[in-house]
Biotite code that builds the C-alpha atoms (Angstrom):
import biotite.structure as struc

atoms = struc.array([
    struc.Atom([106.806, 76.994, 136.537], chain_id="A", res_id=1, res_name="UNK", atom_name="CA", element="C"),
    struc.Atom([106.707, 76.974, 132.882], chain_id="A", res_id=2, res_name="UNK", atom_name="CA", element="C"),
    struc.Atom([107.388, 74.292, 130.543], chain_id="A", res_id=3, res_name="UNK", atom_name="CA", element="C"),
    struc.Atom([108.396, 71.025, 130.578], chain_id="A", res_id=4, res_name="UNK", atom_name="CA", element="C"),
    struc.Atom([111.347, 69.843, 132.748], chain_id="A", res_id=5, res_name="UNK", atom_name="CA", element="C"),
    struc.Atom([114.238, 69.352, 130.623], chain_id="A", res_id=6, res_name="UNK", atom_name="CA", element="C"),
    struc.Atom([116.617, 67.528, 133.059], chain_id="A", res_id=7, res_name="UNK", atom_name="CA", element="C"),
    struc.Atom([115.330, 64.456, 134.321], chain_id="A", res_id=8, res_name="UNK", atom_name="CA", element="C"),
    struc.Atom([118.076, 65.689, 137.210], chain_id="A", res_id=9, res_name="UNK", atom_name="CA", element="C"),
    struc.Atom([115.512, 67.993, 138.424], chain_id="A", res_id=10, res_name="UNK", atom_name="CA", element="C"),
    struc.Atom([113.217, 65.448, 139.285], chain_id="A", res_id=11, res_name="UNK", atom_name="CA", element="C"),
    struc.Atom([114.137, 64.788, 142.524], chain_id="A", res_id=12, res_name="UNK", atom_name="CA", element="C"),
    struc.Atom([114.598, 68.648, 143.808], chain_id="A", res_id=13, res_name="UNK", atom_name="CA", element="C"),
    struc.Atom([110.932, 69.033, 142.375], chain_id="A", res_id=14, res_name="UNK", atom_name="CA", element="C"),
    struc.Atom([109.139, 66.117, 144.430], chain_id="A", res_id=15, res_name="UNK", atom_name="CA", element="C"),
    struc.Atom([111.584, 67.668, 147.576], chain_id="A", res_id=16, res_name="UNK", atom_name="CA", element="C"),
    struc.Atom([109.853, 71.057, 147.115], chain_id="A", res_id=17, res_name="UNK", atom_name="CA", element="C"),
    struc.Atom([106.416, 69.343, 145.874], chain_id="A", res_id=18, res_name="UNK", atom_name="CA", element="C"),
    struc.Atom([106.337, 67.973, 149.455], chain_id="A", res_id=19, res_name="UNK", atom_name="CA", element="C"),
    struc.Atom([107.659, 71.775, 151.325], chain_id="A", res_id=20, res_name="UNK", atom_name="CA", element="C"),
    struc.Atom([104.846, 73.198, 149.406], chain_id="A", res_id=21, res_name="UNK", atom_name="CA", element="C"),
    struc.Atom([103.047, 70.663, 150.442], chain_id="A", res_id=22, res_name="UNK", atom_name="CA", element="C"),
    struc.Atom([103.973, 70.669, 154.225], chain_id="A", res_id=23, res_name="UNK", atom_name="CA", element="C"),
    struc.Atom([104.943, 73.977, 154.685], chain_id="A", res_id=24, res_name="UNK", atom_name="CA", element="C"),
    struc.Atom([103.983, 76.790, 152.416], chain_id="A", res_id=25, res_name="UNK", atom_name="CA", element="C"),
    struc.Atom([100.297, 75.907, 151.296], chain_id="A", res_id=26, res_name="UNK", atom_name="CA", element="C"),
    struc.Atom([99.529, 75.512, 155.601], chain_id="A", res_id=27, res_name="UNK", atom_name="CA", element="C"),
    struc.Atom([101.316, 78.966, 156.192], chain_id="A", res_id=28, res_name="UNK", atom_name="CA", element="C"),
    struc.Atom([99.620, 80.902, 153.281], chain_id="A", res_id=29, res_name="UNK", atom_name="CA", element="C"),
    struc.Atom([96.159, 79.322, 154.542], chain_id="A", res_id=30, res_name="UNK", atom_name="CA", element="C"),
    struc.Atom([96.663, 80.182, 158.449], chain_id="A", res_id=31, res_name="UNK", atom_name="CA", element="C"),
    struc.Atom([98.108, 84.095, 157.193], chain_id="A", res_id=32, res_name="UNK", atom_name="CA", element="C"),
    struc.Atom([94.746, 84.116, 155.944], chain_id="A", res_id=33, res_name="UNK", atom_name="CA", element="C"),
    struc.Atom([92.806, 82.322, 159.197], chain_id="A", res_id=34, res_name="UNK", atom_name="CA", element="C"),
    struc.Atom([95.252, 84.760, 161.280], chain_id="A", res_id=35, res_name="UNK", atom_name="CA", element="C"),
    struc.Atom([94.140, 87.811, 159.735], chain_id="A", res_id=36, res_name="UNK", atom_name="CA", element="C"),
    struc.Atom([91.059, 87.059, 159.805], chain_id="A", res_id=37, res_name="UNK", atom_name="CA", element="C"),
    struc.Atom([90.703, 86.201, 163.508], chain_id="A", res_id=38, res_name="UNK", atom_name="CA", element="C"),
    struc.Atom([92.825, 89.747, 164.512], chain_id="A", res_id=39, res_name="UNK", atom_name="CA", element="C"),
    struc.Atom([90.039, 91.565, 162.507], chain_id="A", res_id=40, res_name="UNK", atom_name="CA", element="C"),
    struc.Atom([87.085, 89.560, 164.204], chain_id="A", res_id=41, res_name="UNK", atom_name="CA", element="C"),
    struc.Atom([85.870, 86.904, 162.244], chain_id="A", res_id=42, res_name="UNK", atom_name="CA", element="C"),
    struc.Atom([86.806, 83.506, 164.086], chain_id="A", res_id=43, res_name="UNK", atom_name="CA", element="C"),
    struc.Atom([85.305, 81.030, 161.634], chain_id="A", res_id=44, res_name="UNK", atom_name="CA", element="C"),
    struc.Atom([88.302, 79.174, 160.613], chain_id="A", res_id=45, res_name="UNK", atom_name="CA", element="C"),
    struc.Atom([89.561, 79.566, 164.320], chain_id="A", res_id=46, res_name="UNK", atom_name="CA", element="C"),
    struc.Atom([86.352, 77.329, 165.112], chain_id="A", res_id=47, res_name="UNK", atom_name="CA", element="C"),
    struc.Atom([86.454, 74.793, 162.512], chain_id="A", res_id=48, res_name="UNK", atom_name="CA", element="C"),
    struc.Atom([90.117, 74.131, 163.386], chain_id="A", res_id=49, res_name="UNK", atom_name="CA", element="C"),
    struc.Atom([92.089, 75.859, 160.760], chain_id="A", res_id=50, res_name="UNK", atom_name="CA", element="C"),
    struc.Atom([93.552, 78.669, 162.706], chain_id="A", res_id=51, res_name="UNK", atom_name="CA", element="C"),
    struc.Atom([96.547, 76.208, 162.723], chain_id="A", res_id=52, res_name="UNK", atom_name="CA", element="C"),
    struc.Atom([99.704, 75.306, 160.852], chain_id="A", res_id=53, res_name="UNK", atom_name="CA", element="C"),
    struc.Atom([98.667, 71.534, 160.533], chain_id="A", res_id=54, res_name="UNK", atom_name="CA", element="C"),
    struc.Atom([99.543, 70.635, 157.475], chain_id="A", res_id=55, res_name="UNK", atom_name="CA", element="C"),
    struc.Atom([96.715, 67.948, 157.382], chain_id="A", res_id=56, res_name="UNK", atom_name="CA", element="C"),
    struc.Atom([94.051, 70.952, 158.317], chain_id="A", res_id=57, res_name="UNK", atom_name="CA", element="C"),
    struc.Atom([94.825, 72.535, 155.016], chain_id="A", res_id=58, res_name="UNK", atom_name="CA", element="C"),
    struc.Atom([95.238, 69.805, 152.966], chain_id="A", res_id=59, res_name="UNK", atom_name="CA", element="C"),
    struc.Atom([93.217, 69.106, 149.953], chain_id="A", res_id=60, res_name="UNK", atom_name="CA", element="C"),
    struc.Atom([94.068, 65.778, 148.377], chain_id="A", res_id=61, res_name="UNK", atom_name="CA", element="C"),
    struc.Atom([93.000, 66.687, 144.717], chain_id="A", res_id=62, res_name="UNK", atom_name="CA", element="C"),
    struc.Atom([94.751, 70.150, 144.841], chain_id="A", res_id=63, res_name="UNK", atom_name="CA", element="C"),
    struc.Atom([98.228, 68.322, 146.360], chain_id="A", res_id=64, res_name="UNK", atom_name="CA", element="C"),
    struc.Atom([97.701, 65.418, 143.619], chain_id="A", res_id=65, res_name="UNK", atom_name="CA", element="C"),
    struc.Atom([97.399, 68.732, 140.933], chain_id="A", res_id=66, res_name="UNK", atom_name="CA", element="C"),
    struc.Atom([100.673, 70.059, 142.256], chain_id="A", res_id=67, res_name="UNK", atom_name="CA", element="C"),
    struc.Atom([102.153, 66.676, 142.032], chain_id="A", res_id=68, res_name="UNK", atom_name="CA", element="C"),
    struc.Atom([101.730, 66.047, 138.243], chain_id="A", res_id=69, res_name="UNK", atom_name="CA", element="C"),
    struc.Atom([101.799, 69.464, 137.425], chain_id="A", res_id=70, res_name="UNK", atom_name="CA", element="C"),
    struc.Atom([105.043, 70.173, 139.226], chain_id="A", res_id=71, res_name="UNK", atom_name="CA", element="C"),
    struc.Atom([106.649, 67.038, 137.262], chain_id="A", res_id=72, res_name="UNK", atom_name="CA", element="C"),
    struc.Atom([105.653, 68.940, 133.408], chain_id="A", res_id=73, res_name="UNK", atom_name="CA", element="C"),
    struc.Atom([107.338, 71.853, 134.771], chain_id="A", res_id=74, res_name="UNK", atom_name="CA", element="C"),
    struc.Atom([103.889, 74.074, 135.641], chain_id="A", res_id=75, res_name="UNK", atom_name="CA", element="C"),
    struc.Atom([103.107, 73.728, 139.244], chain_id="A", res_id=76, res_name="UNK", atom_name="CA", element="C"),
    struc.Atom([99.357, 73.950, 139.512], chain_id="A", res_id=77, res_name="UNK", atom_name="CA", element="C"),
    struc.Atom([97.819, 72.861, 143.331], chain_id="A", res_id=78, res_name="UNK", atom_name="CA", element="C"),
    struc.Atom([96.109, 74.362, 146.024], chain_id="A", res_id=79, res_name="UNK", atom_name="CA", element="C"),
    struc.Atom([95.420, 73.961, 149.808], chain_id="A", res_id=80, res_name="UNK", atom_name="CA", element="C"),
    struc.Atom([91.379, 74.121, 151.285], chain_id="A", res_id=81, res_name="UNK", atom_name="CA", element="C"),
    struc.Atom([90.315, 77.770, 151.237], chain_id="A", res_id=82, res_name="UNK", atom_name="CA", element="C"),
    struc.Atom([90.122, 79.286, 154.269], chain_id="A", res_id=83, res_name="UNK", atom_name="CA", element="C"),
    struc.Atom([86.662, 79.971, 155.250], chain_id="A", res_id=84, res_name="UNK", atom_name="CA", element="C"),
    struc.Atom([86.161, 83.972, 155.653], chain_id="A", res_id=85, res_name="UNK", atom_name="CA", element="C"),
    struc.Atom([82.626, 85.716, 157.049], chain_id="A", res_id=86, res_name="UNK", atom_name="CA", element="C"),
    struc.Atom([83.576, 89.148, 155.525], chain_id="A", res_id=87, res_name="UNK", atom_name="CA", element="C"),
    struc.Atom([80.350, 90.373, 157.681], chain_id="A", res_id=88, res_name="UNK", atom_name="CA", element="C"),
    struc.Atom([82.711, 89.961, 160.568], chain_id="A", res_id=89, res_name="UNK", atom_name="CA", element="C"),
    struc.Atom([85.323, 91.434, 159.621], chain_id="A", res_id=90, res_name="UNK", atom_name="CA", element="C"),
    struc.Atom([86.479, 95.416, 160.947], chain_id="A", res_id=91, res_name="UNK", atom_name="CA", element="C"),
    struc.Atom([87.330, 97.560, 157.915], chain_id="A", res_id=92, res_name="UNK", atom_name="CA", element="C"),
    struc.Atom([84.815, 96.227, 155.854], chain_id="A", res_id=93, res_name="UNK", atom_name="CA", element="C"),
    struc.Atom([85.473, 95.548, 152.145], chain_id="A", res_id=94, res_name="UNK", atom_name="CA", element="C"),
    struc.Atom([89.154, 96.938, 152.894], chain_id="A", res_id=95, res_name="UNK", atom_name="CA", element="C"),
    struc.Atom([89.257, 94.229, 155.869], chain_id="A", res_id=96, res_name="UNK", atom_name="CA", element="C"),
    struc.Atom([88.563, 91.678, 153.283], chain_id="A", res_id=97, res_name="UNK", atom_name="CA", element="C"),
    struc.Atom([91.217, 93.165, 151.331], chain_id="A", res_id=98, res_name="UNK", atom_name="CA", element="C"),
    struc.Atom([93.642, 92.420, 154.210], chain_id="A", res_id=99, res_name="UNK", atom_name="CA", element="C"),
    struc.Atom([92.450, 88.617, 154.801], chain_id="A", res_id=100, res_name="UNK", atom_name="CA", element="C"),
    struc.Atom([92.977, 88.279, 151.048], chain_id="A", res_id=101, res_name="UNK", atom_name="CA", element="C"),
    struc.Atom([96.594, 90.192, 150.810], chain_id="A", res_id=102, res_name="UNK", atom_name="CA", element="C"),
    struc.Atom([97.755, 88.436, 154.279], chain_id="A", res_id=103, res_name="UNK", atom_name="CA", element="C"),
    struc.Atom([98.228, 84.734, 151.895], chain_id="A", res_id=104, res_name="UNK", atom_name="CA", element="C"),
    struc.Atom([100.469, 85.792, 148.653], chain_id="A", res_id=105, res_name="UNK", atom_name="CA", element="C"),
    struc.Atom([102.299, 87.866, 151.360], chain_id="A", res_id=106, res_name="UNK", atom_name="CA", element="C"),
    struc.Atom([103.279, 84.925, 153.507], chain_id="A", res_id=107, res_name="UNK", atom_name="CA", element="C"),
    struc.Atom([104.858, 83.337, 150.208], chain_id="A", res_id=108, res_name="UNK", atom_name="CA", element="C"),
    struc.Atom([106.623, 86.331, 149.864], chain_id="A", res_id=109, res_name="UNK", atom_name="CA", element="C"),
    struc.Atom([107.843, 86.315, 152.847], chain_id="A", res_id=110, res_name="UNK", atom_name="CA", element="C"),
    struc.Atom([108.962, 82.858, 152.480], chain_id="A", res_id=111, res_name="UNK", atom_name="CA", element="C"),
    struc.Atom([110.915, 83.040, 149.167], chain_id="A", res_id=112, res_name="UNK", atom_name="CA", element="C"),
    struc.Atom([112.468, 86.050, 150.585], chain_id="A", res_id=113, res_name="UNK", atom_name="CA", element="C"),
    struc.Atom([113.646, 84.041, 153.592], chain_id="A", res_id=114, res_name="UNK", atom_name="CA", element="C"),
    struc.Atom([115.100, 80.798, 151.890], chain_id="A", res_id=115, res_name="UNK", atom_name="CA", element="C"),
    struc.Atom([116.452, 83.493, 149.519], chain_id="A", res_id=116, res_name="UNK", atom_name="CA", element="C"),
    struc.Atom([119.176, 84.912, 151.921], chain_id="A", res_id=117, res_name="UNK", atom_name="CA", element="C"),
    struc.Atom([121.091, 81.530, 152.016], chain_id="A", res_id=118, res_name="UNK", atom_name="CA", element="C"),
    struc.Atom([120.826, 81.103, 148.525], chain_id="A", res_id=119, res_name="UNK", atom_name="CA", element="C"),
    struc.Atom([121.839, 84.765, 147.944], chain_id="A", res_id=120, res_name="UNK", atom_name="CA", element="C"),
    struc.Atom([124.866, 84.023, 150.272], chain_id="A", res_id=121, res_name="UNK", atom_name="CA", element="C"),
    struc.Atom([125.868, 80.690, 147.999], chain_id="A", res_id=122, res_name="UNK", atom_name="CA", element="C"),
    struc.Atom([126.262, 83.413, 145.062], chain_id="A", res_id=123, res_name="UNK", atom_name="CA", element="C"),
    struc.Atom([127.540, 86.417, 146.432], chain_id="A", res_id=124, res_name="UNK", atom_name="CA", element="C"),
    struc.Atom([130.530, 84.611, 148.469], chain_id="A", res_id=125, res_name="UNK", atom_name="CA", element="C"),
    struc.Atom([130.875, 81.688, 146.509], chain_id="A", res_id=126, res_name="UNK", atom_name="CA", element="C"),
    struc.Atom([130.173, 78.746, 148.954], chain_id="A", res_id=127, res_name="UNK", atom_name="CA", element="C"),
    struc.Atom([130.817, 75.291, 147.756], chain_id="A", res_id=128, res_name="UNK", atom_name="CA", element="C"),
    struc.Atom([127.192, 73.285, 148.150], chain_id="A", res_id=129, res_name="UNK", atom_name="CA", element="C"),
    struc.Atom([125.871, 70.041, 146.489], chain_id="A", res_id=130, res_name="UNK", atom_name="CA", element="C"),
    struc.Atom([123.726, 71.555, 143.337], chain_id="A", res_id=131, res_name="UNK", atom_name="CA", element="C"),
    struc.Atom([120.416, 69.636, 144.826], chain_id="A", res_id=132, res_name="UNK", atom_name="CA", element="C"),
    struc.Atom([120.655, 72.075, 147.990], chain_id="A", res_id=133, res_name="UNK", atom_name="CA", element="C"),
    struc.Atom([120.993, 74.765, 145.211], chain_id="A", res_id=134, res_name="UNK", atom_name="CA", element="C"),
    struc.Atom([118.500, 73.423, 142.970], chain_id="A", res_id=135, res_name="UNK", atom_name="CA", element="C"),
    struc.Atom([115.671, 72.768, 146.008], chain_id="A", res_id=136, res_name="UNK", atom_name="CA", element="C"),
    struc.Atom([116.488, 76.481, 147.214], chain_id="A", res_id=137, res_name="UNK", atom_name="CA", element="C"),
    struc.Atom([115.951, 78.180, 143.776], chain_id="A", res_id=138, res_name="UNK", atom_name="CA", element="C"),
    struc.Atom([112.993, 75.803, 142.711], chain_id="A", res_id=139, res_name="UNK", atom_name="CA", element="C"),
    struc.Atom([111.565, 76.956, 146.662], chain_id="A", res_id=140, res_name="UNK", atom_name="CA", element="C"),
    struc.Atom([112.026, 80.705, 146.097], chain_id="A", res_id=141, res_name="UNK", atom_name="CA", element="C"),
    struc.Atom([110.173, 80.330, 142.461], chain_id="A", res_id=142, res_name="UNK", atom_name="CA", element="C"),
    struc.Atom([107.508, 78.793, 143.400], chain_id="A", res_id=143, res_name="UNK", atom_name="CA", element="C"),
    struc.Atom([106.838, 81.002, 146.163], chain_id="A", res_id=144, res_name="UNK", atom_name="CA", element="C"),
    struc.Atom([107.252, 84.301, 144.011], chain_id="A", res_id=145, res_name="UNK", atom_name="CA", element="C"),
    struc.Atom([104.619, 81.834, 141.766], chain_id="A", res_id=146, res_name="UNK", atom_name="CA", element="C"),
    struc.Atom([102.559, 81.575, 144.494], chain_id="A", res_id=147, res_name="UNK", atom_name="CA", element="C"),
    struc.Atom([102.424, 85.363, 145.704], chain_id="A", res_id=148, res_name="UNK", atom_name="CA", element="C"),
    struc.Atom([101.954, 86.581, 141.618], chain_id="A", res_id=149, res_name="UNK", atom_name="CA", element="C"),
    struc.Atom([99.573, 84.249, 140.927], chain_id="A", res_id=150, res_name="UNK", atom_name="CA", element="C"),
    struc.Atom([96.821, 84.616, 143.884], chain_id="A", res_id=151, res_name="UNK", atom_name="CA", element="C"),
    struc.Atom([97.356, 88.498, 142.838], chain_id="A", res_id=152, res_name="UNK", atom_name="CA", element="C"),
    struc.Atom([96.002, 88.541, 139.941], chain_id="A", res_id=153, res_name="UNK", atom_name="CA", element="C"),
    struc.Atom([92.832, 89.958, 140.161], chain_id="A", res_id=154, res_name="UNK", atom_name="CA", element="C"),
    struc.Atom([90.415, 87.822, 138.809], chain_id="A", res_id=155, res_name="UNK", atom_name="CA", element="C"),
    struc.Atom([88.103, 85.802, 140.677], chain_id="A", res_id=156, res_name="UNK", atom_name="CA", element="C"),
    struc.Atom([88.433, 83.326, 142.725], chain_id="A", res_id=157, res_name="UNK", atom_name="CA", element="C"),
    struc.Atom([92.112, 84.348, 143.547], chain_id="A", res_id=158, res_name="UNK", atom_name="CA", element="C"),
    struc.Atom([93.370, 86.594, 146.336], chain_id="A", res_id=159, res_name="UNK", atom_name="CA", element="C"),
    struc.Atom([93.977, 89.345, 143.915], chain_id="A", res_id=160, res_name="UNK", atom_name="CA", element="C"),
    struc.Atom([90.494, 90.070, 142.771], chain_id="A", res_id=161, res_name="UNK", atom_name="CA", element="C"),
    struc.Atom([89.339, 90.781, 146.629], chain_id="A", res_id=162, res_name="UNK", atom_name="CA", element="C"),
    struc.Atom([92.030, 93.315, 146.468], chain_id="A", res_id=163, res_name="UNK", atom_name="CA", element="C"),
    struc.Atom([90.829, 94.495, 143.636], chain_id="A", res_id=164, res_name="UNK", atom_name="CA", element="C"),
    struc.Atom([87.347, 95.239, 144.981], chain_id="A", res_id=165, res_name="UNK", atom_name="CA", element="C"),
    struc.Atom([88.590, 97.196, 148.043], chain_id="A", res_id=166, res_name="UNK", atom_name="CA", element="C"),
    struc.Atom([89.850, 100.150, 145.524], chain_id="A", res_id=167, res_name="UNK", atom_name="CA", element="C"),
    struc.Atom([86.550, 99.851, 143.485], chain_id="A", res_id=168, res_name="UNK", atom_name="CA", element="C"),
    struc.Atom([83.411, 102.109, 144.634], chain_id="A", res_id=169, res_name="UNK", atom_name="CA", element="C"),
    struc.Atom([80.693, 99.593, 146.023], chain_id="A", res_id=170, res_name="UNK", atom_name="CA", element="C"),
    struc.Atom([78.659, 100.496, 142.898], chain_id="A", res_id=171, res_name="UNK", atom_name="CA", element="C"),
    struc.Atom([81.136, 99.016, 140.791], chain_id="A", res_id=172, res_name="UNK", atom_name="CA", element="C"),
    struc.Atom([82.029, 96.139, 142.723], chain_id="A", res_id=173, res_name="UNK", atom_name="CA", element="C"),
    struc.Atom([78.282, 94.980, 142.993], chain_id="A", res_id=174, res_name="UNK", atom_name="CA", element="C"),
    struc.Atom([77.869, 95.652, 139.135], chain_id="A", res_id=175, res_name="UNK", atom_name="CA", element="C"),
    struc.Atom([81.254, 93.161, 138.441], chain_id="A", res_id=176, res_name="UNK", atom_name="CA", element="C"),
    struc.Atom([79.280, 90.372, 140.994], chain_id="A", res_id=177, res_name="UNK", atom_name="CA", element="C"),
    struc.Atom([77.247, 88.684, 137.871], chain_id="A", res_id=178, res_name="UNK", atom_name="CA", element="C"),
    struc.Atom([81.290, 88.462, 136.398], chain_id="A", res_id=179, res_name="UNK", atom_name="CA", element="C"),
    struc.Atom([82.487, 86.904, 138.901], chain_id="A", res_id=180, res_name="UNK", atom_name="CA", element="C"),
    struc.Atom([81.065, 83.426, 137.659], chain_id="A", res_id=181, res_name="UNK", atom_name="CA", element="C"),
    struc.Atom([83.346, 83.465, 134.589], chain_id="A", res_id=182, res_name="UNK", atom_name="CA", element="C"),
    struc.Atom([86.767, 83.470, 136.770], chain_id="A", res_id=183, res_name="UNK", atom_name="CA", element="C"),
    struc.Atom([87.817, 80.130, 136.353], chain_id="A", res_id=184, res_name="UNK", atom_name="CA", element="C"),
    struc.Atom([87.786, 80.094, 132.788], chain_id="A", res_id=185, res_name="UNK", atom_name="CA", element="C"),
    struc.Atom([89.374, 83.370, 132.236], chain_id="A", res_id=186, res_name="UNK", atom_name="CA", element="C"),
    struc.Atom([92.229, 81.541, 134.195], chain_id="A", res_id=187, res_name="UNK", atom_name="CA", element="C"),
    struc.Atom([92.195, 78.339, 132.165], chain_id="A", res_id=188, res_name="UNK", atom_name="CA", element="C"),
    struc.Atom([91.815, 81.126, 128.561], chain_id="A", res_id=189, res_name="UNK", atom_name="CA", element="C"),
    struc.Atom([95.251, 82.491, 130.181], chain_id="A", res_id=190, res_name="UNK", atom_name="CA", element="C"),
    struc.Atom([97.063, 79.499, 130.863], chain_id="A", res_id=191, res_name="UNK", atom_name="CA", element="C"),
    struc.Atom([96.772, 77.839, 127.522], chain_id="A", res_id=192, res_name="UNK", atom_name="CA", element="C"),
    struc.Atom([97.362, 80.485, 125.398], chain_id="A", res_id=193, res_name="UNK", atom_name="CA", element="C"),
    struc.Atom([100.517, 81.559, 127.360], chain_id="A", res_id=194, res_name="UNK", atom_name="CA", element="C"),
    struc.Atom([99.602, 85.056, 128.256], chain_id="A", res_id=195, res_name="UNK", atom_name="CA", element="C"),
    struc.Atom([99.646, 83.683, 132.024], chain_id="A", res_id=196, res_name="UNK", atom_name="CA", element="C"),
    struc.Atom([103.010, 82.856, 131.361], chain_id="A", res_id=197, res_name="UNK", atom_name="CA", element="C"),
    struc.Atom([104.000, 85.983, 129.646], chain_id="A", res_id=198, res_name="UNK", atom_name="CA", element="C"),
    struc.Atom([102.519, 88.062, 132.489], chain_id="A", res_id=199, res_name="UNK", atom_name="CA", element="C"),
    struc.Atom([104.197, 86.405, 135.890], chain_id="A", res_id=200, res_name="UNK", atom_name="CA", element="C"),
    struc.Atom([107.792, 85.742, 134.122], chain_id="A", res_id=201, res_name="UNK", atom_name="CA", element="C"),
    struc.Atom([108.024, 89.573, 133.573], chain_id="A", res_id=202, res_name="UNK", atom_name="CA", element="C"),
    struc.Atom([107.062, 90.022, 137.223], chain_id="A", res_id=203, res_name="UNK", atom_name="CA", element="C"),
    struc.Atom([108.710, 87.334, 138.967], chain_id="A", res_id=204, res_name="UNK", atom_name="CA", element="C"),
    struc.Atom([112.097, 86.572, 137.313], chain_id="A", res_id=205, res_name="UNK", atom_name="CA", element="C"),
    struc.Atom([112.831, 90.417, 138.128], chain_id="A", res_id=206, res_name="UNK", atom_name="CA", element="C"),
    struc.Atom([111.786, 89.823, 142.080], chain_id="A", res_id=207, res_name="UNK", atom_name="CA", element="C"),
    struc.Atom([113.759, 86.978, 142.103], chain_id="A", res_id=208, res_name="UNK", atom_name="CA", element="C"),
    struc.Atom([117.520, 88.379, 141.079], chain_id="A", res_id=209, res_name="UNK", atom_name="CA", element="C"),
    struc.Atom([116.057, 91.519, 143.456], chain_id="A", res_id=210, res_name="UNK", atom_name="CA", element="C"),
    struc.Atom([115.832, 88.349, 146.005], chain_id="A", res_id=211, res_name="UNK", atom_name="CA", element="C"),
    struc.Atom([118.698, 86.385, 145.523], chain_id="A", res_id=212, res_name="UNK", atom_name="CA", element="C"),
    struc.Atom([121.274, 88.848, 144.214], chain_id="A", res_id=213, res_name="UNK", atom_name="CA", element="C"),
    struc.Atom([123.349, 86.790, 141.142], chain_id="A", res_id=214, res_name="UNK", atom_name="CA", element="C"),
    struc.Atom([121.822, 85.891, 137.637], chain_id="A", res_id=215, res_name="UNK", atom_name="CA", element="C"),
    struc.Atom([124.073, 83.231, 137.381], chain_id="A", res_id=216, res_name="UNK", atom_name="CA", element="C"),
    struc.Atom([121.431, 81.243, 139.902], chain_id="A", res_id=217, res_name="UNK", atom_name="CA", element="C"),
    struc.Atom([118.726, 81.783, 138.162], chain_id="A", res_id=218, res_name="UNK", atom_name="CA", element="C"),
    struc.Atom([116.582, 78.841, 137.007], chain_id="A", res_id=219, res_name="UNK", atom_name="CA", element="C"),
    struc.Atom([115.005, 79.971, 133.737], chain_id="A", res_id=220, res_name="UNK", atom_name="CA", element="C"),
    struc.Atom([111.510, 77.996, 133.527], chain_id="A", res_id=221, res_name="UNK", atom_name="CA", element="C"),
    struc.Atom([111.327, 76.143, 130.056], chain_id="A", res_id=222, res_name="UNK", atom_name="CA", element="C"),
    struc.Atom([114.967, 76.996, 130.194], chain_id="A", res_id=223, res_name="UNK", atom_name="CA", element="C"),
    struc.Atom([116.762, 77.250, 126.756], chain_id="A", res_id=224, res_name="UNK", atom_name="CA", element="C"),
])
């Protein structure tokens, strides 16, 4: 999220959903990808064993340390091993690529709007729970909705910017290849001068009450 963590009483629900990420949602973004790739004929991460939901397959120890410290200052930054993709075997083309791409963020979508219907329930009926079970829940849906906004944006590397290219006409998305090299620090440029934070707040706070139902729950990031 953004900002630093203001309650050293959110330490502990951040480390619990440090290690879900972790465990759960960086291996299920990483097979959607694997999966949809395999249904539209490219087997490559099928063969070198990532066609799986093994957390250990996926991992990436300097993209789960990221997360880690990031997730502590309150701006979870980390990332799973990318799934390897050979677009030339994949039906549909560029807009098959699309689909591999799309088939990730989705999954986290998915997910926060799964662990949102208990949390929805806590705040719509009014059901007593310890605030860490709460706090975990809300800080899960988040970073999911993070998850799914961020790898959309199209720029390069992220999910997003394969997306992108499937509505482009191949002219253009050959002439935006010698681009493509710049990506990372057009992401950094956006992060430190807060325009990446401007950008996904205004999309994901909105998908969240959509999600869960109740302002009341709502973590603001940074929170004043």
């Amino acid at each position: 999220m953004f900002g630093r963590l203001s309650d050293p009483a959110q330490l502990l629900p951040v480390l619990l959903v440090a290690g879900i990420l972790l465990l759960v949602a960086f291996p299920i973004h990483e097979f959607s990808h694997a999966l949809a790739a395999y249904r539209l004929g490219d087997s490559t991460a099928r063969w070198m064993g990532r066609l799986t939901l093994n957390p250990v397959a996926h991992f990436d120890p300097l993209g789960g340390f990221f997360l880690i410290i990031t997730a502590l200052s309150g701006f979870a930054i980390g990332w799973a091993k990318p799934t390897p993709v050979n677009p030339a075997n994949l039906a549909g083309g560029r807009q098959g690529e699309a689909l591999v791409a799309f088939a990730g963020p989705f999954s986290n979508l998915v997910m926060a709007s799964i662990v949102a219907v208990p949390l929805r329930a806590i705040a719509t009926l009014g059901i007593e729970v310890p605030q860490l079970v709460v706090t975990v829940l809300a800080f899960l849906v988040l970073f999911n909705l993070l998850l799914f906004v961020f790898n959309l944006l199209p720029i390069p590397p992220l999910d997003g910017y394969k997306v992108l290219l499937s509505f482009l006409s191949p002219r253009t998305a050959w002439q935006l290849r010698p681009y493509e090299q710049y990506g990372f620090f057009i992401l950094i440029l956006l992060l430190f001068t807060g325009v990446f934070g401007i950008v996904v707040n205004a999309i994901l706070y909105p998908i969240f009450e959509v999600l869960v139902g109740s302002p009341f729950i709502l973590l603001r990031v940074g929170g004043s």
